[in-house]
PDB file of N, CA, C and O in Angstrom:
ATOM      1  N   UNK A   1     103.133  99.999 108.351  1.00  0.00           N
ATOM      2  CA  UNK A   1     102.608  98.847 107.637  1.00  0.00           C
ATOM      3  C   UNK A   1     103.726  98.032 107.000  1.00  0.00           C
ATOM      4  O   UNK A   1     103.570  97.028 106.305  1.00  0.00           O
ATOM      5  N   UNK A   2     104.853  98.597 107.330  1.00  0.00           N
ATOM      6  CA  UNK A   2     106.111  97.390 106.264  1.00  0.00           C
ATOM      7  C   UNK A   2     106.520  97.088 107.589  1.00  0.00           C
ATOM      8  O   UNK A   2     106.475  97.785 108.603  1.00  0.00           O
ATOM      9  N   UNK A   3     107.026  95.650 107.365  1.00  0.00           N
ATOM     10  CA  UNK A   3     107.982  95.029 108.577  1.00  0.00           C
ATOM     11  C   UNK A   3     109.031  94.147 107.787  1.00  0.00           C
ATOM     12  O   UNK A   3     108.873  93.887 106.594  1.00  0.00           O
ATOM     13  N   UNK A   4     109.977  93.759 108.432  1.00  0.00           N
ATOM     14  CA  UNK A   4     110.953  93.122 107.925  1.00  0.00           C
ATOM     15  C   UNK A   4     111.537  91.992 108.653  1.00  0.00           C
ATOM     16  O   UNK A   4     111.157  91.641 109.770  1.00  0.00           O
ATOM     17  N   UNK A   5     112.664  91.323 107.844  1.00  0.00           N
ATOM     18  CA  UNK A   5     113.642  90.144 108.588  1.00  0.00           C
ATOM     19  C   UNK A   5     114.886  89.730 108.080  1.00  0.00           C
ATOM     20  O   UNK A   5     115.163  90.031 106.919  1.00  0.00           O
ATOM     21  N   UNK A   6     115.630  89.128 108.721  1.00  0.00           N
ATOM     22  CA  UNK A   6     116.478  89.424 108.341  1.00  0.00           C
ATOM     23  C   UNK A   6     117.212  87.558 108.370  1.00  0.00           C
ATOM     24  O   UNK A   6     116.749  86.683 109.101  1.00  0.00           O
ATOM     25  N   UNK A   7     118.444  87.338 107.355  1.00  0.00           N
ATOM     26  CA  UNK A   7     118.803  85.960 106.948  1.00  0.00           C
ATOM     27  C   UNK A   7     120.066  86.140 108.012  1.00  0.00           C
ATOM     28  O   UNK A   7     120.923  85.269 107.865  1.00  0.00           O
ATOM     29  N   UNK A   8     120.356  87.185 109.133  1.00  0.00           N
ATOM     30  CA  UNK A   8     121.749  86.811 109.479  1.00  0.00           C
ATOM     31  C   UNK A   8     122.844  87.888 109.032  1.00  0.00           C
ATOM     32  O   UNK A   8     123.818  88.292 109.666  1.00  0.00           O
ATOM     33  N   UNK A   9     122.264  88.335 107.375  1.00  0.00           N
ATOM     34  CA  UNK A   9     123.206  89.022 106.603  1.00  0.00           C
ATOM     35  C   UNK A   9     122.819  90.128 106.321  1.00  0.00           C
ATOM     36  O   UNK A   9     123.531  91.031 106.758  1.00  0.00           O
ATOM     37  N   UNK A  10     121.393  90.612 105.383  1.00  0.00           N
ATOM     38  CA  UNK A  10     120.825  90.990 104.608  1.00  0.00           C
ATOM     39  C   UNK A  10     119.553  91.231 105.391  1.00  0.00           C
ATOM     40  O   UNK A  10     118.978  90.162 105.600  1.00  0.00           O
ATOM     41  N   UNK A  11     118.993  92.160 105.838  1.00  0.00           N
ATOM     42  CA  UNK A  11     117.635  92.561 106.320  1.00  0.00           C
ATOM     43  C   UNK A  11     116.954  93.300 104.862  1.00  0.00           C
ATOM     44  O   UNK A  11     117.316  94.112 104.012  1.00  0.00           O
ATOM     45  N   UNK A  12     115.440  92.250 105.251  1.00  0.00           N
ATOM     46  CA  UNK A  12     114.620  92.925 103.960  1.00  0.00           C
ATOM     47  C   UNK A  12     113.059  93.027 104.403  1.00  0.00           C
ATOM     48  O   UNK A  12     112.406  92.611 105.360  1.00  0.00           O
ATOM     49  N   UNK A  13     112.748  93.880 103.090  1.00  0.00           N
ATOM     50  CA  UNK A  13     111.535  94.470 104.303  1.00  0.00           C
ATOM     51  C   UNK A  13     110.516  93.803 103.043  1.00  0.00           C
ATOM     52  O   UNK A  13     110.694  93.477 101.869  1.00  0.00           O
ATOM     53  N   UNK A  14     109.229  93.805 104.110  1.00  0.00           N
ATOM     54  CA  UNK A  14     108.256  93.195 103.432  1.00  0.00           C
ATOM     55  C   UNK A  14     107.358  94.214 103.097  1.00  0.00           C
ATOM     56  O   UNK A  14     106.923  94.992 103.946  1.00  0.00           O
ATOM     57  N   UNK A  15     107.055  94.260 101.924  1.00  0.00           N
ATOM     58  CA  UNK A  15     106.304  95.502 100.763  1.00  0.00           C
ATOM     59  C   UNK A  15     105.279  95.017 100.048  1.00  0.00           C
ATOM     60  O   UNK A  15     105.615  94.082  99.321  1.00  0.00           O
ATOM     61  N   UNK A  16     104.379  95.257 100.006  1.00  0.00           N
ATOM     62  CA  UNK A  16     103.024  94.724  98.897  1.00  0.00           C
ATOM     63  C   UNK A  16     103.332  93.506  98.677  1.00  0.00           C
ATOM     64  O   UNK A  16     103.463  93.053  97.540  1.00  0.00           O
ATOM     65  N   UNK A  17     103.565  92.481 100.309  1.00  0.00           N
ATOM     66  CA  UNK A  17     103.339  90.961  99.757  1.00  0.00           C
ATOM     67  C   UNK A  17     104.853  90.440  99.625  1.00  0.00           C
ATOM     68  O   UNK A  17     105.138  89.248  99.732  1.00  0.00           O
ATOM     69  N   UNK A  18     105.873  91.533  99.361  1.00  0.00           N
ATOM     70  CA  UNK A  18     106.779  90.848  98.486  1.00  0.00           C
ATOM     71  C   UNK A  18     107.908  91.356  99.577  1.00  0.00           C
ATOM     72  O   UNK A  18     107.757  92.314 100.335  1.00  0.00           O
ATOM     73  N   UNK A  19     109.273  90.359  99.480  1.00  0.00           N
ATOM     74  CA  UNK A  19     110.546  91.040 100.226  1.00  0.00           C
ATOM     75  C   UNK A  19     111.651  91.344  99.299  1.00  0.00           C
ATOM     76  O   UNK A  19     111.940  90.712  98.283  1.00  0.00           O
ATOM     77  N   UNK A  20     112.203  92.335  99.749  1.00  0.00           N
ATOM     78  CA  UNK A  20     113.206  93.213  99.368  1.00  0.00           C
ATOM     79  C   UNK A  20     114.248  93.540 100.326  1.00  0.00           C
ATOM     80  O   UNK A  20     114.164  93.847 101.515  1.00  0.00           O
ATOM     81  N   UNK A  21     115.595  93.362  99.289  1.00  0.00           N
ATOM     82  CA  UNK A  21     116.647  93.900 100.740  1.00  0.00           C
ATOM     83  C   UNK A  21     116.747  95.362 100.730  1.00  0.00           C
ATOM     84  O   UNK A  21     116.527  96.143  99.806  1.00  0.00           O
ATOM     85  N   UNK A  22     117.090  95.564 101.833  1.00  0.00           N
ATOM     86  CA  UNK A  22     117.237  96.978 102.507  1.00  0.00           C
ATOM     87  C   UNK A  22     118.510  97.172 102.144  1.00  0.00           C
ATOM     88  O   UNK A  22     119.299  96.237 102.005  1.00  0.00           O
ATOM     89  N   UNK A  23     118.889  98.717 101.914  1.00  0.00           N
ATOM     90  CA  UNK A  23     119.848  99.543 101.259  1.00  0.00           C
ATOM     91  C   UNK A  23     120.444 100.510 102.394  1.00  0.00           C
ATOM     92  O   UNK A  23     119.680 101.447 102.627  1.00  0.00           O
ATOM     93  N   UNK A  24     121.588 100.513 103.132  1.00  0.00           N
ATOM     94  CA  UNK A  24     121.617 102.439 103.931  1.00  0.00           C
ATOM     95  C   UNK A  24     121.349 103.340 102.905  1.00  0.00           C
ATOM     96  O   UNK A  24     121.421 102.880 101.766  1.00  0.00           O
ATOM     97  N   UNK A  25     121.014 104.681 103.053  1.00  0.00           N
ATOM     98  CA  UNK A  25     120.519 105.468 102.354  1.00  0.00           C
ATOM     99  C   UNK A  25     120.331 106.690 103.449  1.00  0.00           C
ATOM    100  O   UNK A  25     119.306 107.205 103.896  1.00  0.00           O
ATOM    101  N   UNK A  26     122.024 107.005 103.757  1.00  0.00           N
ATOM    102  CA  UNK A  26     122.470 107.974 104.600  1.00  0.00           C
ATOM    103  C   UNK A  26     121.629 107.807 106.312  1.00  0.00           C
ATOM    104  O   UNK A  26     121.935 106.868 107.047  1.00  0.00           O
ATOM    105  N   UNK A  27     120.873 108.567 106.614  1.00  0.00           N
ATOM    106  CA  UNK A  27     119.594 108.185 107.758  1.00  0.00           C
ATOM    107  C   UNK A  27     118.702 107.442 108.337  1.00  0.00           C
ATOM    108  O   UNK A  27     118.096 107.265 109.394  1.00  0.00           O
ATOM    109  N   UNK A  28     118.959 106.713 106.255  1.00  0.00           N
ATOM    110  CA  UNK A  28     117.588 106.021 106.471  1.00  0.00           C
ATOM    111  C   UNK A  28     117.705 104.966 105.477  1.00  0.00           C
ATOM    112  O   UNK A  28     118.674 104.943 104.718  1.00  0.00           O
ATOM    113  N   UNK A  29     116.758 104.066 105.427  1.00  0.00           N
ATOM    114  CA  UNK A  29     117.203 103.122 104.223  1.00  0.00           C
ATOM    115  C   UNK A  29     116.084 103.066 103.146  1.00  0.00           C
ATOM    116  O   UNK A  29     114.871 103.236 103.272  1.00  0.00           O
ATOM    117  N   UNK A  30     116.886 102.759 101.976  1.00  0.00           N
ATOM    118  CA  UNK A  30     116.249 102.189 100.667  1.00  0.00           C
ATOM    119  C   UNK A  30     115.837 100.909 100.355  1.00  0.00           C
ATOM    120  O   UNK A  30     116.364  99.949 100.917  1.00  0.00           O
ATOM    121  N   UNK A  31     114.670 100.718  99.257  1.00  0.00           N
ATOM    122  CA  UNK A  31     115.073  99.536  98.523  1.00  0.00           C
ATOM    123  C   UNK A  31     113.849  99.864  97.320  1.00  0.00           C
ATOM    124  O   UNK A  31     112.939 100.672  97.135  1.00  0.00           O
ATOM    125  N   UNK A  32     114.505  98.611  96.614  1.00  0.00           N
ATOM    126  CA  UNK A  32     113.776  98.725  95.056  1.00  0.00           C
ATOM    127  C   UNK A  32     112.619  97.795  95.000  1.00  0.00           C
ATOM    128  O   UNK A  32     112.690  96.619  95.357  1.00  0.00           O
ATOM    129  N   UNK A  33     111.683  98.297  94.595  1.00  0.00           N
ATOM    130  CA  UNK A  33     110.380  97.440  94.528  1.00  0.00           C
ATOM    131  C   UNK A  33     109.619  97.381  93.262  1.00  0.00           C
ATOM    132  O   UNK A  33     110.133  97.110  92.177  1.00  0.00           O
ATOM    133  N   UNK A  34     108.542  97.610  93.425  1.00  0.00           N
ATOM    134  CA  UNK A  34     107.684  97.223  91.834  1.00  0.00           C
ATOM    135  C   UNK A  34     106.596  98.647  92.261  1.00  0.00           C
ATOM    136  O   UNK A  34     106.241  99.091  93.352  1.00  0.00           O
ATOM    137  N   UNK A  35     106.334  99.022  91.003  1.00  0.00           N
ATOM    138  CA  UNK A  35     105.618 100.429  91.276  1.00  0.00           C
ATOM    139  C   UNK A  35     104.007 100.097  90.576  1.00  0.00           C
ATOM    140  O   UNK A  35     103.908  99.768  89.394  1.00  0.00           O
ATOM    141  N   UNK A  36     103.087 100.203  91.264  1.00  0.00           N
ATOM    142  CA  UNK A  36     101.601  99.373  91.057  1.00  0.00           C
ATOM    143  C   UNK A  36     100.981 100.670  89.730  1.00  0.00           C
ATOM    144  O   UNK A  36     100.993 101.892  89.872  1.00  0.00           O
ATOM    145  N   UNK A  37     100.699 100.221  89.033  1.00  0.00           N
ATOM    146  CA  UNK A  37     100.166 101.323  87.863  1.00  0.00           C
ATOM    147  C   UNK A  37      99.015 101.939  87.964  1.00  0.00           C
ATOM    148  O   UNK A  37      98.011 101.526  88.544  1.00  0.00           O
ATOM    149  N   UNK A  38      99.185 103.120  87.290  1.00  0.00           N
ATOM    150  CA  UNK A  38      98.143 103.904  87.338  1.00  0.00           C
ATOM    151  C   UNK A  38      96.752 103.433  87.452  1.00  0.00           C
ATOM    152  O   UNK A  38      96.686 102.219  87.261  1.00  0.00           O
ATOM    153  N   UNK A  39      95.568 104.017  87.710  1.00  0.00           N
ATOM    154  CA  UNK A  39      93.868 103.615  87.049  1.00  0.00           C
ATOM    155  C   UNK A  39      93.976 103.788  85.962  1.00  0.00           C
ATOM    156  O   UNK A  39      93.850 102.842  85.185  1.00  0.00           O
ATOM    157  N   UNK A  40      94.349 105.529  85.351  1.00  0.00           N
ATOM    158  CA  UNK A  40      94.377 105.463  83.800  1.00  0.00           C
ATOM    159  C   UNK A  40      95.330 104.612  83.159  1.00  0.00           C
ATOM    160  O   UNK A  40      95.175 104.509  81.942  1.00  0.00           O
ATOM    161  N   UNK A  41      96.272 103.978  83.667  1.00  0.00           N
ATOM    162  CA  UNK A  41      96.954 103.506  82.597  1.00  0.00           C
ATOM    163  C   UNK A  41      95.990 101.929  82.454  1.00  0.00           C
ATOM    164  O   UNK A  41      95.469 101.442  81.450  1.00  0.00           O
ATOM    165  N   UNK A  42      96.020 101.422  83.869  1.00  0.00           N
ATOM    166  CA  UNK A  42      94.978  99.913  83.879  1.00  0.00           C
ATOM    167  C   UNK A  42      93.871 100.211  82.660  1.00  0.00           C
ATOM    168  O   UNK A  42      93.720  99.491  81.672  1.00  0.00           O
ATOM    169  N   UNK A  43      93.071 101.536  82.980  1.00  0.00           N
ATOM    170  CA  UNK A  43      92.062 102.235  81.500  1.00  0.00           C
ATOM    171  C   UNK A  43      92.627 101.905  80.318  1.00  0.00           C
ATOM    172  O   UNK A  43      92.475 100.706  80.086  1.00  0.00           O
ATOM    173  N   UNK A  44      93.039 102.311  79.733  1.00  0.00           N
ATOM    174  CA  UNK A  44      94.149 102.340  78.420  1.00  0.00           C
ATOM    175  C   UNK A  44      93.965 100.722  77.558  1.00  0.00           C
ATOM    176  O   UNK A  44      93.410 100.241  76.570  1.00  0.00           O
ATOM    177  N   UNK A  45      94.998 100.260  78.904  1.00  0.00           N
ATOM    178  CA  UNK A  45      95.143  98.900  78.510  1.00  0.00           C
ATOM    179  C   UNK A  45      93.801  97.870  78.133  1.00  0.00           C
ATOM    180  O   UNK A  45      93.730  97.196  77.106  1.00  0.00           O
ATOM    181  N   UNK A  46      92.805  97.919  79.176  1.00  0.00           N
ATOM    182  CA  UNK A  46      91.563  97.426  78.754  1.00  0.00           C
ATOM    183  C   UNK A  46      90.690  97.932  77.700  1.00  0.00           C
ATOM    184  O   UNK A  46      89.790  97.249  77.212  1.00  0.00           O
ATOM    185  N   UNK A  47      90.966  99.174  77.337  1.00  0.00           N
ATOM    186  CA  UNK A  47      90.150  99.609  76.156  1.00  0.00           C
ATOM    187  C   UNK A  47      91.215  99.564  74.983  1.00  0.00           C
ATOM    188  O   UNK A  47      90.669 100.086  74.012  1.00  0.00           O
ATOM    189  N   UNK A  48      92.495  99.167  74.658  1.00  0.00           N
ATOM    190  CA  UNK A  48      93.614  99.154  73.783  1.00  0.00           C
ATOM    191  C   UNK A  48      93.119  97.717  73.274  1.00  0.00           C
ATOM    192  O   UNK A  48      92.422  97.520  72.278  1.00  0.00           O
ATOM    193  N   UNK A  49      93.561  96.866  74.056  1.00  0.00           N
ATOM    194  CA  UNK A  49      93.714  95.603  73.724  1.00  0.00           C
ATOM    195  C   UNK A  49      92.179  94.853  72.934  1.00  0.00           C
ATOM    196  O   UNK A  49      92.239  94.010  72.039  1.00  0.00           O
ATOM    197  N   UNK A  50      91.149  95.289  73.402  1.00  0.00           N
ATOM    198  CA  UNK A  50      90.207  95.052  72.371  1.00  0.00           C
ATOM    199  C   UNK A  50      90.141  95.435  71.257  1.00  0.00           C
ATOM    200  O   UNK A  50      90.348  94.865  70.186  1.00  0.00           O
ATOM    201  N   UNK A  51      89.588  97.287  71.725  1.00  0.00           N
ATOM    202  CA  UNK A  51      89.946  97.675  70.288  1.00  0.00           C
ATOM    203  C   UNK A  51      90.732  97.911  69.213  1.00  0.00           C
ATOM    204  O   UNK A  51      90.568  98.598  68.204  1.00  0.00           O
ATOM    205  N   UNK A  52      91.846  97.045  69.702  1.00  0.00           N
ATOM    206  CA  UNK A  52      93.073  96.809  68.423  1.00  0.00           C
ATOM    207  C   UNK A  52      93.739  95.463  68.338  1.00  0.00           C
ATOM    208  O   UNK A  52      94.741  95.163  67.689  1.00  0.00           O
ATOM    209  N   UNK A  53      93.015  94.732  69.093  1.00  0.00           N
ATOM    210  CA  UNK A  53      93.389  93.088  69.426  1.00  0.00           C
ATOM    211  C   UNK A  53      94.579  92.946  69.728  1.00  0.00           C
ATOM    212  O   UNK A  53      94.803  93.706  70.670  1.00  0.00           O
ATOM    213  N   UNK A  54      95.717  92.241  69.376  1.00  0.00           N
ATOM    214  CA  UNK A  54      97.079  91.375  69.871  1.00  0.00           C
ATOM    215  C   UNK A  54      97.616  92.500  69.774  1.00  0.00           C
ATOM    216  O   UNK A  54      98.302  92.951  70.691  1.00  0.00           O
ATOM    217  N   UNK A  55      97.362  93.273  68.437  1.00  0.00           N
ATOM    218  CA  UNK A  55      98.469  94.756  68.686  1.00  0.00           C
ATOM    219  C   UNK A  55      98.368  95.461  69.471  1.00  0.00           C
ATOM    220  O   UNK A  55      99.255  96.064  70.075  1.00  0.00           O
ATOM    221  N   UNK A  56      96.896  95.513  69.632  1.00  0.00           N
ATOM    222  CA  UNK A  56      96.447  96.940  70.732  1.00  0.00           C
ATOM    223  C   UNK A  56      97.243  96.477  72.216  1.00  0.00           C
ATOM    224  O   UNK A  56      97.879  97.280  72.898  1.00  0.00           O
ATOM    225  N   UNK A  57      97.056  94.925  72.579  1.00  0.00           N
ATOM    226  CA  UNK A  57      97.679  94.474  73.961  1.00  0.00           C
ATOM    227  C   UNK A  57      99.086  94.786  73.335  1.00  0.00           C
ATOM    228  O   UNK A  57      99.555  95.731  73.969  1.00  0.00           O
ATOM    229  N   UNK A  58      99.896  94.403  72.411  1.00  0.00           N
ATOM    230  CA  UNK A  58     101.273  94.403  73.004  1.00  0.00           C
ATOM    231  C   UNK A  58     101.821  95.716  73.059  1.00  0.00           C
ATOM    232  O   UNK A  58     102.650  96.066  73.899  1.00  0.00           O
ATOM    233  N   UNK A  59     101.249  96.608  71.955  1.00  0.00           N
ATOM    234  CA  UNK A  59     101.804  97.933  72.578  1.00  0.00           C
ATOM    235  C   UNK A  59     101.363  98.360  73.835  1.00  0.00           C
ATOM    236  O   UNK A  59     102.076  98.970  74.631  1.00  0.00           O
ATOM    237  N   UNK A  60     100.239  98.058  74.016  1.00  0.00           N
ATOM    238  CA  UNK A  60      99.848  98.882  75.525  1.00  0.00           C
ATOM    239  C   UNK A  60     101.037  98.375  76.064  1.00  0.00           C
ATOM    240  O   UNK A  60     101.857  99.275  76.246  1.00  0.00           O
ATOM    241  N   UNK A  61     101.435  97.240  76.391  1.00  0.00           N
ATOM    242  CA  UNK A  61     102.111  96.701  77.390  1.00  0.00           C
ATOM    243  C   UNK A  61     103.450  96.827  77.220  1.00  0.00           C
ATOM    244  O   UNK A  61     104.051  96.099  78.010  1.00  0.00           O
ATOM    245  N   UNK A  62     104.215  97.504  76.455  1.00  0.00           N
ATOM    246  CA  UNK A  62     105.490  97.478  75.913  1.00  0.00           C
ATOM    247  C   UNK A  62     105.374  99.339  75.838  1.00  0.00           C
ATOM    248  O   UNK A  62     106.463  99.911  75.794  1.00  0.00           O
ATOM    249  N   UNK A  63     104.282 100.104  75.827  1.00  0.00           N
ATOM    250  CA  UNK A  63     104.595 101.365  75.901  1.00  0.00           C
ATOM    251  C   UNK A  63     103.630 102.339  77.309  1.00  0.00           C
ATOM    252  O   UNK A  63     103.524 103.547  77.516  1.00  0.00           O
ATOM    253  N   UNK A  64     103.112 101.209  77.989  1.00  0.00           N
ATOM    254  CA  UNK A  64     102.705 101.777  79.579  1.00  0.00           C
ATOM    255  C   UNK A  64     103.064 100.729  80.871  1.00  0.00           C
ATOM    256  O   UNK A  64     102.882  99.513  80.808  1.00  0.00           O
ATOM    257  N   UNK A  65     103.520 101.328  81.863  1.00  0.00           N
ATOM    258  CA  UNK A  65     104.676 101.111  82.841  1.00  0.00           C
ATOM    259  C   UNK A  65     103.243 100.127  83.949  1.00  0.00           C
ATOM    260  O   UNK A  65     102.231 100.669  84.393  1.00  0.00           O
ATOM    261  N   UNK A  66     103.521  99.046  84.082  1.00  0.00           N
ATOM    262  CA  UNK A  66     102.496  97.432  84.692  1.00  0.00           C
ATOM    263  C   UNK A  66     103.141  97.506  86.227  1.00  0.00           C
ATOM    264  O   UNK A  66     103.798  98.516  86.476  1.00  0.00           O
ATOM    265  N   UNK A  67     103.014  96.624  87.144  1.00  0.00           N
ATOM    266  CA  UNK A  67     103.193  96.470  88.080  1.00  0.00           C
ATOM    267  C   UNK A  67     104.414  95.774  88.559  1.00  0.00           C
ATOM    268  O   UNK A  67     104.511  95.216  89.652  1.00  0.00           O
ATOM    269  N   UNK A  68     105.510  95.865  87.481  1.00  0.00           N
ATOM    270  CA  UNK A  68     106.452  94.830  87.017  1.00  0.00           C
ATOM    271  C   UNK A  68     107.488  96.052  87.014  1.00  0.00           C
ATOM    272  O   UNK A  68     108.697  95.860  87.148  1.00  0.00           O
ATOM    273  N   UNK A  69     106.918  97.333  86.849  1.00  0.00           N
ATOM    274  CA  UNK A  69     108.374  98.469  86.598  1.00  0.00           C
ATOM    275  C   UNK A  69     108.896  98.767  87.614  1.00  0.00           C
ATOM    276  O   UNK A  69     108.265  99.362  88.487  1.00  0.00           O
ATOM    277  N   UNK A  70     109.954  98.488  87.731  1.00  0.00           N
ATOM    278  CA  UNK A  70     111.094  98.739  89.188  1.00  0.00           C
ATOM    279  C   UNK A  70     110.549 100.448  89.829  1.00  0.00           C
ATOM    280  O   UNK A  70     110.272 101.352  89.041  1.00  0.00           O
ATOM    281  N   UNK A  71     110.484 100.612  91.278  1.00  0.00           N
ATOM    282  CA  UNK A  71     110.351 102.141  91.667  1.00  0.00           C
ATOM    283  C   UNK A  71     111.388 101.608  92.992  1.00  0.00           C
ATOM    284  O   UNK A  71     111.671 100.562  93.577  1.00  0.00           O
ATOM    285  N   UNK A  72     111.705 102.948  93.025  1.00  0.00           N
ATOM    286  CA  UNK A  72     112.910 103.214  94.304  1.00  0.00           C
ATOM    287  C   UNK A  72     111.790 103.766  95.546  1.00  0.00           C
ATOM    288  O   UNK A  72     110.869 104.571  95.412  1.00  0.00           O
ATOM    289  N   UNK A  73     112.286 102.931  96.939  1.00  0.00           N
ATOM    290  CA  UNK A  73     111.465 103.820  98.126  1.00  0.00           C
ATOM    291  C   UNK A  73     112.254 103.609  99.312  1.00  0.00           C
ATOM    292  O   UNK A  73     113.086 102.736  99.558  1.00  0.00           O
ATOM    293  N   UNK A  74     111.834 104.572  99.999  1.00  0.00           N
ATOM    294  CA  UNK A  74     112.844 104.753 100.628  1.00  0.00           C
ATOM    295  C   UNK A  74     112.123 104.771 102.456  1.00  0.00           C
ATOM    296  O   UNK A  74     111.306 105.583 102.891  1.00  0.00           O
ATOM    297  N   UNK A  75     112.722 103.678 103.166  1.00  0.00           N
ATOM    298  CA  UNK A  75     112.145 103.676 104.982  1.00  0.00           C
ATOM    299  C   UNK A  75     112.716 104.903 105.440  1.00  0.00           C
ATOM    300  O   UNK A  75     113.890 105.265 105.376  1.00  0.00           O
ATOM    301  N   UNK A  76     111.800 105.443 105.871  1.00  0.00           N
ATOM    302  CA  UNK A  76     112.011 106.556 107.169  1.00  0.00           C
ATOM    303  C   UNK A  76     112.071 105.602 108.407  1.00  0.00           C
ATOM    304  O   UNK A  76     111.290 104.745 108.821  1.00  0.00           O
ATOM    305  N   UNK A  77     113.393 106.104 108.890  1.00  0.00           N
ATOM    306  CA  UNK A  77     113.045 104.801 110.290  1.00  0.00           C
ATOM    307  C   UNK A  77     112.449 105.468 111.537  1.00  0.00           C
ATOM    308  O   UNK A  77     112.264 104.657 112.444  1.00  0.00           O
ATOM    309  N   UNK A  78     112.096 106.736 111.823  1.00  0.00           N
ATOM    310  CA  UNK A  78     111.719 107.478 112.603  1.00  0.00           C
ATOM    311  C   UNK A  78     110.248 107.257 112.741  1.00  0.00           C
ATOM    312  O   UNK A  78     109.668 107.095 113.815  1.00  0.00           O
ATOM    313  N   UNK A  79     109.556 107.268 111.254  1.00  0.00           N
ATOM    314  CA  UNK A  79     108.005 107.603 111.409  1.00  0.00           C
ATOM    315  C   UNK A  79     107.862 106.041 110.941  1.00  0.00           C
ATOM    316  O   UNK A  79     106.837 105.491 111.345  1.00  0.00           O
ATOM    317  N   UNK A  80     108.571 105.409 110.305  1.00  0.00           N
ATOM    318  CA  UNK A  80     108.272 104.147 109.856  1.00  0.00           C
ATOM    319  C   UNK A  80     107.518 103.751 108.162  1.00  0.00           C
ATOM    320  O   UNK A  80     107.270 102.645 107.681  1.00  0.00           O
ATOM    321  N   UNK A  81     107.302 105.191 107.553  1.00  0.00           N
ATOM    322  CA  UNK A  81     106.780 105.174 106.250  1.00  0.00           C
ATOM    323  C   UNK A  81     107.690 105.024 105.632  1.00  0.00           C
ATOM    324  O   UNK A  81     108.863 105.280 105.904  1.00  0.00           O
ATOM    325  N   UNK A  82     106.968 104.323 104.181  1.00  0.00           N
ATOM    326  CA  UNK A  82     107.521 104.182 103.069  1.00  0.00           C
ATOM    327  C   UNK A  82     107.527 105.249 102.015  1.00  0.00           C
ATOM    328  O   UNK A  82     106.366 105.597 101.799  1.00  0.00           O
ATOM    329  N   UNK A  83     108.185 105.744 101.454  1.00  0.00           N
ATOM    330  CA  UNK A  83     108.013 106.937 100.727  1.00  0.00           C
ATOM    331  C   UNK A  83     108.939 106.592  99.214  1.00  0.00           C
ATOM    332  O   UNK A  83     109.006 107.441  98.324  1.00  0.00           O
TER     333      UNK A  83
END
C-alpha cells in the first residue's frame, strides 16, 4: 500500500496521504512520519476538554501524543510493508 517517487535526487514514499524521503537503513529503508493516535487517547481528549474547558484541551494536548508526533518506519523492500 505505500508507493513512492522520486525528484531525480531524493526518493520518497507516499504514507497516509503524505510524502516522506526515504532513508538506507542497512537492507532496507527508513523514514520519519507522523504516528496516528490512539482511540483511548482521541477518548481522553474529548472527555478532558469539556470537562475542564480551555485547560482540560490544552493539557490534553500538550500531555497526549496527536497525529502530529514524529514515529520512525521502516520499508521492507522484499514484502513491501511498512513497519
Amino acid at each position: 500500500k505505500a508507493w513512492g517517487i522520486s525528484d531525480g535526487q531524493t526518493v520518497y514514499i507516499r504514507y497516509r496521504n503524505h510524502y516522506f524521503p526515504l532513508e538506507a537503513a542497512g537492507a532496507d529503508y527508513a523514514f520519519t512520519g507522523f504516528r496516528n493516535p490512539e482511540p483511548d487517547e482521541m477518548m481522553t481528549r474529548a472527555v478532558m476538554g469539556p470537562a475542564f474547558g480551555l485547560a482540560g484541551a490544552a493539557l490534553a494536548a500538550a500531555t497526549l501524543p496527536d497525529g502530529s508526533t514524529p514515529q520512525r518506519y521502516e520499508l521492507h523492500l522484499t514484502t513491501g510493508r511498512v513497519v
